[in-house]
C-alpha positions as CSV (number, residue, x, y, z in Angstrom):
1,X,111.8,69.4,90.2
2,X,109.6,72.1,88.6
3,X,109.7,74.8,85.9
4,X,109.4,78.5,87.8
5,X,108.4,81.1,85.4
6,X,109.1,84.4,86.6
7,X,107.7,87.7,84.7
8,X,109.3,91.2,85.7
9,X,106.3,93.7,85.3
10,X,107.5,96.6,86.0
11,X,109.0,98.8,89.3
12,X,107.3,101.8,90.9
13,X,109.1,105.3,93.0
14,X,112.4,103.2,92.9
15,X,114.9,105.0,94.8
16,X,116.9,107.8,92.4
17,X,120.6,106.5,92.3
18,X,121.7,109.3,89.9
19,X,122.0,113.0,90.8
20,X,120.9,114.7,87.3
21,X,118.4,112.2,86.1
22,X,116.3,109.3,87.1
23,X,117.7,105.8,87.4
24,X,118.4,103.6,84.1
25,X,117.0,100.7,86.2
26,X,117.5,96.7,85.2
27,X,116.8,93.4,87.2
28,X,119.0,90.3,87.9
29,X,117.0,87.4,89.1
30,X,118.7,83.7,90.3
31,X,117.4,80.6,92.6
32,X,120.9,81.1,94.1
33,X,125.1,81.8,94.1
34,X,125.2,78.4,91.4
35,X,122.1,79.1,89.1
36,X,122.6,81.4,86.3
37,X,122.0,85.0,86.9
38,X,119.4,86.4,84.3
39,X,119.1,90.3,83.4
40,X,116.2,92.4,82.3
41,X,116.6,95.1,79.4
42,X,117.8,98.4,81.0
43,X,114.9,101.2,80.9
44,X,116.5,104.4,80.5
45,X,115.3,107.3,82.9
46,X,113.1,106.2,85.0
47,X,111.9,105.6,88.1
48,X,108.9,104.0,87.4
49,X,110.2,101.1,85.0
50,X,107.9,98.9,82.6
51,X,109.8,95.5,81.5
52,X,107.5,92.9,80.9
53,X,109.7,90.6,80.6
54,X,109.4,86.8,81.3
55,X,112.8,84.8,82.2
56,X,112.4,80.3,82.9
57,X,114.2,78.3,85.6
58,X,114.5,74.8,85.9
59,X,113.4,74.7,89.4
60,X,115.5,72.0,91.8
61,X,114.3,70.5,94.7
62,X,115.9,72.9,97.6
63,X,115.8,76.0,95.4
64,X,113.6,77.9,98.1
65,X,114.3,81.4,97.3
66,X,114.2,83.7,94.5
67,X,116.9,86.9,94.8
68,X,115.8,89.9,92.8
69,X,118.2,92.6,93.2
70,X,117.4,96.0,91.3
71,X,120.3,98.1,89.8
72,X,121.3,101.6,88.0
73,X,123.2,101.1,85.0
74,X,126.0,103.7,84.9
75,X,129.0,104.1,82.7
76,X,130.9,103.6,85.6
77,X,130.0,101.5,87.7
78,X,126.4,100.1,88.5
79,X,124.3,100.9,91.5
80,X,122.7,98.4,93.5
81,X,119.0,100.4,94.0
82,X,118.0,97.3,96.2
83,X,117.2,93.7,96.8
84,X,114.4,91.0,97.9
85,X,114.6,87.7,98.6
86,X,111.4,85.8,98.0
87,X,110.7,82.1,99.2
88,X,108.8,79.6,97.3
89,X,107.2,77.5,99.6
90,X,103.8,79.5,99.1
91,X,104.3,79.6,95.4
92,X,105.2,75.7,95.6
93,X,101.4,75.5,97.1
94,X,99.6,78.0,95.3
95,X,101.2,78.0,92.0
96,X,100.9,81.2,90.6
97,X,101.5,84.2,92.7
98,X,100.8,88.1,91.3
99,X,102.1,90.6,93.4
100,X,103.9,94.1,94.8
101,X,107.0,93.1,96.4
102,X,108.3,96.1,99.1
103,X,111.9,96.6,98.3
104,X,113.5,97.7,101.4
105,X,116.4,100.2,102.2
106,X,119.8,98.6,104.2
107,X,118.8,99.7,107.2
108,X,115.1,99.1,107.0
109,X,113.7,102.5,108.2
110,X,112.9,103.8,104.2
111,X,111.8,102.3,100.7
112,X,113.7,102.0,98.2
113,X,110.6,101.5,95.6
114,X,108.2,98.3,95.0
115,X,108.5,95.8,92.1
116,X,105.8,94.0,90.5
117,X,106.2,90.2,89.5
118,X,104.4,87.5,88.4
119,X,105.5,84.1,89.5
120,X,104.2,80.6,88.3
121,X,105.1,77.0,89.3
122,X,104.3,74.1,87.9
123,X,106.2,70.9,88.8
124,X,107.4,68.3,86.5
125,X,106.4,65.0,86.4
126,X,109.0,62.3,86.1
């Protein structure tokens, strides 16, 4: 059992969702489908966001991957600009991890932009 901090720096060339103006991009981050989702703020028009924003987890033991999907806030409906799926292990031995994460297109031949995050683990003793 551990606390995972996880800070959402910013997003760079994201992949343009909308056809008249650059993406109004936010995050959703979860440890997986029965941990709470958390959101970012929404940056409006941009494909080069700046959130700096830190979100906690109460880490359990077999929580080995962090989802980050990426999204387009439209009055419609929202567009998914991409995902990545981290796993902890190498945080879990390191941690503190400060990095570019490659988000990838569907079918794996393009980009759909990079993310910057800053993750840090520390376990919890009992």
């Amino acid at each position: 059992m551990g606390q995972l901090e996880v800070i959402i720096v910013e997003g760079r060339n994201l992949k343009q969702k909308d056809t008249f103006s650059e993406n109004d991009a936010y995050v959703k981050i979860y440890l997986d489908d029965k941990s709470q989702k958390q959101k970012s703020k929404t940056i409006q028009n941009s494909n080069n966001p700046k959130w700096n924003q830190s979100f906690v987890f109460n880490h359990l033991t077999g929580q080995d991957t962090l989802y980050i999907d990426i999204y387009d806030k439209d009055s419609v409906k929202d567009e998914k600009i991409g995902s990545i799926h981290i796993n902890l292990h190498d945080l879990y031995n390191k941690g503190h991890i400060d990095n570019w994460f490659h988000i990838p297109a569907k079918n794996g031949s393009t980009s759909c932009g990079e993310i910057h995050l800053i993750l840090h683990y520390e376990r919890l003793q009992l």
